[in-house]
C-alpha positions as CSV (number, residue, x, y, z in Angstrom):
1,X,155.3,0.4,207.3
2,X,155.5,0.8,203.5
3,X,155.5,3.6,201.7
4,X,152.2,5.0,200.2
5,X,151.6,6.9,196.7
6,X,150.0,10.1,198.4
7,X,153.9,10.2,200.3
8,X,155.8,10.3,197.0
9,X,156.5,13.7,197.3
10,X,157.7,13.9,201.4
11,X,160.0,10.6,200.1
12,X,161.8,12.4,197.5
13,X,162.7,15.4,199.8
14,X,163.5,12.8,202.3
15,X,165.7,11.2,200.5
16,X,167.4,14.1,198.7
17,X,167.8,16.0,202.2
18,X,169.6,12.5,203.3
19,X,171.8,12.4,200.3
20,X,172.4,16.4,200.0
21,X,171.2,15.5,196.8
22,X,169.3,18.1,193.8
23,X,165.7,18.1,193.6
24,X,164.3,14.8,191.8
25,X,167.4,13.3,191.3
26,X,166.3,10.0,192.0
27,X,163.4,9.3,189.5
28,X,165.7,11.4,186.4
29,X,168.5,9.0,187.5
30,X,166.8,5.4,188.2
31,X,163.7,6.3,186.5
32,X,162.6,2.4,186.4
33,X,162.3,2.3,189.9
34,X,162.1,5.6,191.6
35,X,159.7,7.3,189.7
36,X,156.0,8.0,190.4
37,X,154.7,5.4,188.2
38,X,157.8,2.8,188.5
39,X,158.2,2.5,192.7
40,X,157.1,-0.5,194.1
41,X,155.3,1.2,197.2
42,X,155.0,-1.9,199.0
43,X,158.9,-2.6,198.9
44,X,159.7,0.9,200.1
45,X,159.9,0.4,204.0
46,X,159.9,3.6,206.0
47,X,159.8,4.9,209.7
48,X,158.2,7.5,210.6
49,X,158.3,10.1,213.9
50,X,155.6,12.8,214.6
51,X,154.1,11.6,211.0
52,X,157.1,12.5,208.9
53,X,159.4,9.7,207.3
54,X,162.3,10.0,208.9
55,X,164.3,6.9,207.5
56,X,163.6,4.4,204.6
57,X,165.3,0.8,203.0
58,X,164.0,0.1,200.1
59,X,164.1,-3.8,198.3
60,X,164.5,-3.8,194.7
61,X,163.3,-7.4,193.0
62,X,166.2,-8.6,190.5
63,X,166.4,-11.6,188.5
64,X,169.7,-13.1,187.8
65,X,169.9,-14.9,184.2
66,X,172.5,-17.4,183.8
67,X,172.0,-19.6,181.2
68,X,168.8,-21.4,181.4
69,X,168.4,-20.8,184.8
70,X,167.5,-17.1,187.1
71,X,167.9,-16.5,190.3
72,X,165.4,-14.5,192.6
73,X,167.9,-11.8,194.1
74,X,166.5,-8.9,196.4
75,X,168.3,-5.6,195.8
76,X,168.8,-3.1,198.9
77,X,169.1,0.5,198.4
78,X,168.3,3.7,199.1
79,X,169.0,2.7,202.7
80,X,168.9,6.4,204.5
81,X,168.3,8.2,208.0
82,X,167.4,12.3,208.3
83,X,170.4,13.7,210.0
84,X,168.9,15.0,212.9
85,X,167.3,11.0,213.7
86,X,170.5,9.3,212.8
87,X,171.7,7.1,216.1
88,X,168.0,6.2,217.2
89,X,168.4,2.2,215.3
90,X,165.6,2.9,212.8
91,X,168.1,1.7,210.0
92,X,168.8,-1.5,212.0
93,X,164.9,-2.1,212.7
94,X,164.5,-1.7,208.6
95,X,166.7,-3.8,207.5
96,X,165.7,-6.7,209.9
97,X,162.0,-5.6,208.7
98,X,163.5,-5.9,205.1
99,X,165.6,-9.0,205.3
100,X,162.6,-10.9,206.8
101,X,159.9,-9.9,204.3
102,X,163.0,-10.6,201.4
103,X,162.9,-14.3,203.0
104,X,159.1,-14.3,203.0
105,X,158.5,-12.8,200.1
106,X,160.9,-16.1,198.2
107,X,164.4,-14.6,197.4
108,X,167.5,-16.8,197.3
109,X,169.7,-14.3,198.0
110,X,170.5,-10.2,198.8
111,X,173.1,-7.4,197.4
112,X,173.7,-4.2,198.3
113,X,176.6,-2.1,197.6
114,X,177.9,0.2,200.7
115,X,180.3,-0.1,203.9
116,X,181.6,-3.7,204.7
117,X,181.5,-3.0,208.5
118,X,178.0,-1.1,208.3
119,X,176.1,-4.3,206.8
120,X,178.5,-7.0,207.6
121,X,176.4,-7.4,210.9
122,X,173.2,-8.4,208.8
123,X,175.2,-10.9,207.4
124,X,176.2,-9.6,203.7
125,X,179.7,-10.0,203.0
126,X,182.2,-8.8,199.8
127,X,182.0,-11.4,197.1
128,X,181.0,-11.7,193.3
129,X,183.6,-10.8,190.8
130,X,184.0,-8.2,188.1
131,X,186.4,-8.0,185.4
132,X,187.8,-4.2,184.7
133,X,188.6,-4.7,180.7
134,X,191.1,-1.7,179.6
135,X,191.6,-0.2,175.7
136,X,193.5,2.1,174.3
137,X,194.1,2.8,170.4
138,X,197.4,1.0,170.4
139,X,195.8,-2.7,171.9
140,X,193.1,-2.6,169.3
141,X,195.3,-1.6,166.4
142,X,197.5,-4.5,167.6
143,X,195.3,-7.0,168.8
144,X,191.9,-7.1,166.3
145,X,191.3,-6.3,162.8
146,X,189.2,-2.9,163.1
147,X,186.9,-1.5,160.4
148,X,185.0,1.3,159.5
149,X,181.5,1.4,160.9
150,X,178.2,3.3,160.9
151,X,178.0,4.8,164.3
152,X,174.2,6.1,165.5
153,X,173.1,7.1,168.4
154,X,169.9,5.6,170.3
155,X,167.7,8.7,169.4
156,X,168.4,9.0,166.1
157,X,166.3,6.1,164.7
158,X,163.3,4.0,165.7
159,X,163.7,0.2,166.3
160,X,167.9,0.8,167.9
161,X,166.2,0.0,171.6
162,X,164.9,-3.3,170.0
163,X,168.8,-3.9,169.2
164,X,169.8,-3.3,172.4
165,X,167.3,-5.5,174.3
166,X,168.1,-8.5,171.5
167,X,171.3,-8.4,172.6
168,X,171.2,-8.0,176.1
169,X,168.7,-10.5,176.6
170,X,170.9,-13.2,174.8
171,X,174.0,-12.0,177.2
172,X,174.0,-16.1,179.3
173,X,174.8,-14.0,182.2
174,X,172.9,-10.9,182.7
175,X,169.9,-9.0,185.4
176,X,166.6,-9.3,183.8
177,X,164.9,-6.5,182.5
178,X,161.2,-5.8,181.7
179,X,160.2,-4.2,178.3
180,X,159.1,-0.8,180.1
181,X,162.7,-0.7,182.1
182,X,164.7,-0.7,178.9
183,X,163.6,2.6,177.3
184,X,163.4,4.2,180.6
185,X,167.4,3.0,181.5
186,X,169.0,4.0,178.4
187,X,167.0,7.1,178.8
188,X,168.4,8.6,181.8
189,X,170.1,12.4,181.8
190,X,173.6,12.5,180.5
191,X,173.5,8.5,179.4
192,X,174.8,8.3,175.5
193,X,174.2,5.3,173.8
194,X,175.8,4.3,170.7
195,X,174.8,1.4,167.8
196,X,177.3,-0.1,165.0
197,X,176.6,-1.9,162.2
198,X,178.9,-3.9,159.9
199,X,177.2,-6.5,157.4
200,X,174.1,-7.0,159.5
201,X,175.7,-7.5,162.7
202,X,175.4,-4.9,165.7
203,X,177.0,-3.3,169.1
204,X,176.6,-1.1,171.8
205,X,178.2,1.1,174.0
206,X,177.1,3.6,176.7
207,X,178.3,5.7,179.0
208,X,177.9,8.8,180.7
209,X,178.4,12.1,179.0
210,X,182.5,13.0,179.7
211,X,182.2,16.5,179.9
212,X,183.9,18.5,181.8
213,X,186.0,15.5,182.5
214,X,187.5,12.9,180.0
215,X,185.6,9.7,178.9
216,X,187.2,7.0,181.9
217,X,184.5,3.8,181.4
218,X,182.1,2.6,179.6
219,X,178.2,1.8,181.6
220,X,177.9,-1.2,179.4
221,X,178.1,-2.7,176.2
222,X,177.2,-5.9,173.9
223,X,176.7,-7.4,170.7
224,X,179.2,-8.8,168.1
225,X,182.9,-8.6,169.7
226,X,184.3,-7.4,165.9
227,X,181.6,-4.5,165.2
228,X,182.3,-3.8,169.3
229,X,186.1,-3.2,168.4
230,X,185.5,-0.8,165.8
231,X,182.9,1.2,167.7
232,X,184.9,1.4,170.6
233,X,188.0,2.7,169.0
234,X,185.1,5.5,167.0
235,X,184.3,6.6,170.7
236,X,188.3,6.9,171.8
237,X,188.7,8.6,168.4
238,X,185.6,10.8,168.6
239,X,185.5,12.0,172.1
240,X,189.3,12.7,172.1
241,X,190.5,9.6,174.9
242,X,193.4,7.6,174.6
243,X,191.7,4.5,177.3
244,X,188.8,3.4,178.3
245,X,187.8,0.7,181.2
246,X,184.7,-1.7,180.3
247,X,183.3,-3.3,183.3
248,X,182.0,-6.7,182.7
249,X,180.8,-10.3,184.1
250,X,183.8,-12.4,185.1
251,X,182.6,-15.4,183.2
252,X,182.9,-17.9,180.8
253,X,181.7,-16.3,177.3
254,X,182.7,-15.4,173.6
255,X,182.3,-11.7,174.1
256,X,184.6,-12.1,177.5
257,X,187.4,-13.9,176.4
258,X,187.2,-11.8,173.5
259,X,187.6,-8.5,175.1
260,X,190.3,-10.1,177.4
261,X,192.3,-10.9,174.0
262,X,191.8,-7.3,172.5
263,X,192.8,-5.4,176.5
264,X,195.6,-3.4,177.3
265,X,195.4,-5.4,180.9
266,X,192.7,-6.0,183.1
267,X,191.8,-6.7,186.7
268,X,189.1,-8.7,188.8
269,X,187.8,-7.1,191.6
270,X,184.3,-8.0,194.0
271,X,180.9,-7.4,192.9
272,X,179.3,-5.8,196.0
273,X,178.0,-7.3,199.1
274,X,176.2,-10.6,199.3
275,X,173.7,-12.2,201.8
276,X,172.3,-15.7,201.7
277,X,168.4,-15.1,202.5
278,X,168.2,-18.9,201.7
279,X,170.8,-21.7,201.7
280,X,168.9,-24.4,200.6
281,X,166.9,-22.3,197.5
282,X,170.5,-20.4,196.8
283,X,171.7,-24.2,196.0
284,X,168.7,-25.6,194.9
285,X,168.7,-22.2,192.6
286,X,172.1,-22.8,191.3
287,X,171.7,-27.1,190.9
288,X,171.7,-26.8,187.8
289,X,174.9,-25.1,187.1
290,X,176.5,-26.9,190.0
291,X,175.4,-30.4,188.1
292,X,176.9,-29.2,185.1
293,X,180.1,-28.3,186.4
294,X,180.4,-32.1,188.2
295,X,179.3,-33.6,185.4
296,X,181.9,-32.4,182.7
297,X,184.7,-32.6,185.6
298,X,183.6,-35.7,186.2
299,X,182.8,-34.8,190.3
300,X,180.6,-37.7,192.7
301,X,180.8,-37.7,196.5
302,X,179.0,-35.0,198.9
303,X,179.3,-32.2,200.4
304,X,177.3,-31.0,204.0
305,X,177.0,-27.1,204.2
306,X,175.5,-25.4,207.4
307,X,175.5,-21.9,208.4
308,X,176.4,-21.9,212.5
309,X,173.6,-20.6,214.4
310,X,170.6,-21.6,212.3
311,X,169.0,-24.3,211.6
312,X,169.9,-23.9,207.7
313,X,172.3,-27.3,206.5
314,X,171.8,-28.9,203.4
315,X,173.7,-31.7,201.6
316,X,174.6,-31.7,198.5
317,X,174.8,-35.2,196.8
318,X,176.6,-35.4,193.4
319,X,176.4,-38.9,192.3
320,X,173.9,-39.6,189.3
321,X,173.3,-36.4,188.9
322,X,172.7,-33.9,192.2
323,X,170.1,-34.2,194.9
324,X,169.9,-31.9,197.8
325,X,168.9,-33.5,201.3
326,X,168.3,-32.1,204.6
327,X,166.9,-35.0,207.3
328,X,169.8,-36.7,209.6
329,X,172.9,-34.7,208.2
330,X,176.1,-34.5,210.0
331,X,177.4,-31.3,209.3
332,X,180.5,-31.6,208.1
333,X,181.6,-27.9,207.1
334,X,179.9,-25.1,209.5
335,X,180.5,-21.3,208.7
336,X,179.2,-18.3,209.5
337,X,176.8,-16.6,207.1
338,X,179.9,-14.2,206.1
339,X,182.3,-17.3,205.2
340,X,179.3,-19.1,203.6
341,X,179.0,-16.1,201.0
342,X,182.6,-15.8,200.8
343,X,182.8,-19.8,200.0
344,X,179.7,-19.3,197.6
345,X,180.2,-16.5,195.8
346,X,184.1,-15.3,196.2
347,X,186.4,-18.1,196.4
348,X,186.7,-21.3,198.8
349,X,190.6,-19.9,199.5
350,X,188.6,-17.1,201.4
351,X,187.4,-19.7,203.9
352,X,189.5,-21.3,206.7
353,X,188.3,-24.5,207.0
354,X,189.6,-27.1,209.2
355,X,189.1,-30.5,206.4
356,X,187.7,-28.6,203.2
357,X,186.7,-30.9,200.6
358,X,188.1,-30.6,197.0
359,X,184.6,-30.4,195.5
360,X,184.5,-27.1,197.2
361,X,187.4,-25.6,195.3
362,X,185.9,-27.2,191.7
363,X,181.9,-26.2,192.1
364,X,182.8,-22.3,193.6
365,X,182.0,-19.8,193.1
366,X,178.9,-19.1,191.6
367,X,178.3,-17.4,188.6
368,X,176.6,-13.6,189.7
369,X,176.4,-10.4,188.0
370,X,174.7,-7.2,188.1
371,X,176.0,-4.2,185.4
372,X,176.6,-0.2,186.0
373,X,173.3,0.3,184.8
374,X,171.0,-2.2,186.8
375,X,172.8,-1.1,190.1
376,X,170.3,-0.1,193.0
């Protein structure tokens, strides 16, 4: 059953009696989505015994933006069991409860981020990349022309949020965010958010407050790479750091290949966990971006994917353009749901596959991120 508005309060001891977490940490914390006014009660899916809720999963609606396309992508979280009615399967009956109603309700695809082995039996799997950027003073001094800059924080003027959403909705790969969701984000406890401006142009950082402990990463930043520079190496100055780690979307852009240039070093490591709700809508989703890519490599032939024990196969056909078929296919490559994210989503080399087809190592992976602060 879902949740109702009447059982916010019981959900939020529930939840923080789960966690052993403070009182109301949830809606201060993830305020777009966890407060009174924000839940979406209908995607909160508890179970109850003796009329008290005694276990919850909760689906979170994101949209992936890449490009010109977005992808429907259901968030898990919250996923919890009172200690004393752990062992009973209510999380297992949830999340098959949630995964249906995900495919019903018309998402491509799941994430989640928790225990490999706990969730690898629903069928989500480790893939996605992320890029871990790392700055000090010395690789900016060496690496791009700093500058001074006016540094403000959020609160300090009217019309900075408008900045920030500016430049985060023009970000080609990025989550989706409504109006309402960015003031309430960048207005979460301990959450400082900084704006520079050089000639006109802007950038962000945030990150959470570093005291008692030293500033280690930033939650997120944007904007123009130059003014970035110079407002990051204002933070290292300002808050006493000699690094910093910027987590960011392992693809294509000006503002990634730029930060790459200015690093210390980086390293790429997975996103979450990943299910396929949908195999057919996750490539129809993507056919855009997969017709692209065969179309400036110069890619024709096709490629039959299936996912063993369903009745889910689809072929792709790259010849004038990209068509998706389904009637009298011979499969030709059949994985498990686990290999099929791993091929999507991670990296074909993570797949053994008996006769793999060199398309698959030249459309894959597909482009996926979701940032520190859009996390569920």
């Amino acid at each position: 059953m879902h949740l109702k508005k009447e059982e916010f309060e019981e959900m939020m001891l529930f939840l923080e009696k789960s966690y052993d977490h403070p009182h109301y940490l949830f809606p201060q914390y993830y305020p777009h989505v966890w407060r009174k006014d924000t839940i979406q009660y209908k995607n909160r899916i508890i179970a109850k015994e003796r009329n008290k809720i005694v276990s919850h999963v909760g689906i979170f609606p994101l949209t992936v933006v890449v490009e010109n396309i977005q992808i429907k992508m259901g968030g898990i979280g919250g996923v919890a069991t009172l200690p004393e009615f752990r062992g009973r399967g209510h999380m297992t009956r949830l999340m098959d409860y949630c995964i249906q109603k995900m495919r019903e309700d018309g998402y491509s695809i799941s994430t989640l981020w928790g225990n490999r082995e706990r969730y690898g039996n629903f069928g989500y799997e480790v893939a996605g990349e992320e890029v871990i950027f790392k700055f000090n003073k010395r690789s900016l001094k060496r690496n791009v022309e700093l500058f001074p800059v006016n540094v403000t924080r959020l609160e300090e003027k009217k019309g900075l949020i408008e900045k920030i959403i500016f430049i985060h909705k023009n970000e080609p790969l990025h989550i989706k965010r409504k109006e309402r969701d960015y003031a309430l984000i960048f207005a979460k406890p301990n959450l400082i958010t900084l704006l520079a401006e050089k000639k006109g142009k802007f950038a962000y950082v945030s990150f959470y407050s570093p005291y008692p402990s030293p500033l280690k990463t930033l939650a997120e930043c944007g904007g123009n790479p130059r003014v970035l520079f110079s407002l990051i190496y204002a933070v290292l100055e300002r808050w006493k750091t000699e690094s910093v780690e910027i987590p960011f979307s392992c693809y294509p852009t000006e503002m990634f290949f730029s930060l790459l240039e200015a690093s210390s070093s980086w390293y790429i490591r997975p996103l979450g966990l990943i299910k396929i709700l949908n195999l057919r809508e996750t490539i129809n989703s993507y056919s855009s971006i997969i017709e692209k890519r065969a179309q400036k490599l110069g890619l024709k032939g096709t490629l039959t994917l299936g996912i063993k024990g369903k009745k889910e196969k689809i072929m792709v056909c790259l010849n004038s353009g990209l068509s998706l078929k389904e009637e009298n296919l011979k499969e030709e490559i059949s994985l498990s749901e686990r290999e099929m994210v791993r091929l999507l989503f991670a990296s074909p080399c993570l797949v053994d596959i008996e006769r793999p087809s060199s398309l698959l190592y030249l459309l894959f992976p597909l482009p996926l991120y979701v940032g520190p602060l859009d996390c569920v």
